[in-house]
C-alpha positions as CSV (number, residue, x, y, z in Angstrom):
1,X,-32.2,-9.7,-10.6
2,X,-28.7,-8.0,-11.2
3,X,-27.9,-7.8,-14.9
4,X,-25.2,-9.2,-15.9
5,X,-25.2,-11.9,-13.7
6,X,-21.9,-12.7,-11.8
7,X,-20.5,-16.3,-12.6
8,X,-18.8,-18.3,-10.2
9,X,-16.1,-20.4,-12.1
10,X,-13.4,-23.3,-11.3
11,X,-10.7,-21.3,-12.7
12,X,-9.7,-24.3,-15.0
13,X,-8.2,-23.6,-18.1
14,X,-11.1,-24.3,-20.4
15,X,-13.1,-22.0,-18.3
16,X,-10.4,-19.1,-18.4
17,X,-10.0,-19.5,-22.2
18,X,-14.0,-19.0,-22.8
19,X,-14.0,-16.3,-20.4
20,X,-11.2,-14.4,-22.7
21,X,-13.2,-15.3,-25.7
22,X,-15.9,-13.6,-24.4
23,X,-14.5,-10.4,-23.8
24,X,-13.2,-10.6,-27.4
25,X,-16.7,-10.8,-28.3
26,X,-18.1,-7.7,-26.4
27,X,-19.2,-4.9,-28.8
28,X,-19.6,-2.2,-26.0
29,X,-17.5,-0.4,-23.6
30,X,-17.5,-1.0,-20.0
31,X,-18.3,1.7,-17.5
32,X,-16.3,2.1,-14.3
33,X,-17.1,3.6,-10.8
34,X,-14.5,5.7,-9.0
35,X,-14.4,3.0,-5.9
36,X,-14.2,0.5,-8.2
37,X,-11.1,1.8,-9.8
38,X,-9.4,2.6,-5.9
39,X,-10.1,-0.9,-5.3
40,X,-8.5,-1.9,-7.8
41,X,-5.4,0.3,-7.7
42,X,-5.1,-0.5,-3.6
43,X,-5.0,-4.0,-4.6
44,X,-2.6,-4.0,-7.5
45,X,-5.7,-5.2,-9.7
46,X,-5.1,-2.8,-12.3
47,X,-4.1,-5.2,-15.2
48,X,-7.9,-6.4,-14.9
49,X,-9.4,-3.4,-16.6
50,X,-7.4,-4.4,-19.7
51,X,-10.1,-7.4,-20.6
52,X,-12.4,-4.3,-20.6
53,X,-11.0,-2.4,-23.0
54,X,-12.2,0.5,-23.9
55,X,-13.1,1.7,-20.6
56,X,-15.7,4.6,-19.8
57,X,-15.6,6.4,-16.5
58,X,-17.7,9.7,-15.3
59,X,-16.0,13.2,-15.8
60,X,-17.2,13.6,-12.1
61,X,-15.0,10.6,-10.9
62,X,-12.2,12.6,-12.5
63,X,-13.1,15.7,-11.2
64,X,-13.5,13.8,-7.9
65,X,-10.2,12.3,-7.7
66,X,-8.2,15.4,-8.9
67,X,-9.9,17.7,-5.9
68,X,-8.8,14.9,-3.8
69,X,-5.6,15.3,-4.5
70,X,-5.1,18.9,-4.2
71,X,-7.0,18.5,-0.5
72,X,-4.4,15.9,0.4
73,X,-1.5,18.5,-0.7
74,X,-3.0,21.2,0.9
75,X,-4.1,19.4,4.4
76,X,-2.4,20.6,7.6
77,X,-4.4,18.9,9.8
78,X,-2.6,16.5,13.1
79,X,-5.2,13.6,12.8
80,X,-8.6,12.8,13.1
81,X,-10.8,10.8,15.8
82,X,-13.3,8.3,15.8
83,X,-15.0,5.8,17.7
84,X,-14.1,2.7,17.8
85,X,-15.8,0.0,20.3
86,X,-17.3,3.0,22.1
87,X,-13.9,4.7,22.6
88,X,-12.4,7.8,20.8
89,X,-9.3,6.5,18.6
90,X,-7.0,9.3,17.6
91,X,-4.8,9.0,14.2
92,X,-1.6,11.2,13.9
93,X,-2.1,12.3,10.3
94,X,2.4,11.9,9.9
95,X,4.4,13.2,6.9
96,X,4.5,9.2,6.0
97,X,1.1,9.5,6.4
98,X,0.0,12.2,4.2
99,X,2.6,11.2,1.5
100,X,1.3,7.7,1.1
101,X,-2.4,9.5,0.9
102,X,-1.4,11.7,-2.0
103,X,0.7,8.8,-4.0
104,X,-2.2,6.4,-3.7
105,X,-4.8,9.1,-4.8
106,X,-2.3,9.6,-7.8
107,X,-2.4,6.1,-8.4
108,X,-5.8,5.7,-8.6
109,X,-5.6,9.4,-11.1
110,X,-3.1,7.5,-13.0
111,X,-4.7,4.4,-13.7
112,X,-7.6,6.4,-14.6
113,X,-5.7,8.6,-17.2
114,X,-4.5,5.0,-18.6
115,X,-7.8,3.5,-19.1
């Protein structure tokens, strides 16, 4: 079994106050995954690592993340293919394209810099 569990709650307001009294009560730092941190940044989540406070993360992830961003600057390439249903699915890698890659990848850099 997974430790900690994950809780399932109501949302009421009781429930939301404990919840915040517990983080108050945590004596450790939290530890963070690189695709947990994306996730969060691609859904506009970031305000939930604050609970967490202080917040660990790997040197890797930010090793990771900053070569990531240099490939996005420095990639030429037209598109890519896959398949898709059995079919080959080409994707024009646009300007628009590219420049949303790179600002999300230095979203997720800055939100890591924050923590």
């Amino acid at each position: 079994k997974p430790s900690p569990s994950l809780y399932v709650w109501s949302g009421k307001q009781e429930e939301q106050v404990a919840a915040r009294d517990l983080f108050k009560e945590r004596p450790t730092p939290a530890v963070i995954d690189l695709l947990t941190v994306s996730e969060l940044v691609l859904c506009e989540c970031e305000a939930a690592l604050a609970p967490l406070a202080p917040v660990l993360i790997a040197q890797s992830a930010v090793d990771t993340i900053a070569h990531m961003i240099e490939e996005a600057k420095e990639d030429q390439s037209a598109g890519n293919m896959r398949e898709e249903d059995g079919r080959i699915v080409l994707t024009e890698n646009t300007d628009a394209y590219k420049a949303r890659r790179i600002e999300i990848l230095a979203k997720i850099e800055n939100c890591i810099e924050e923590v």
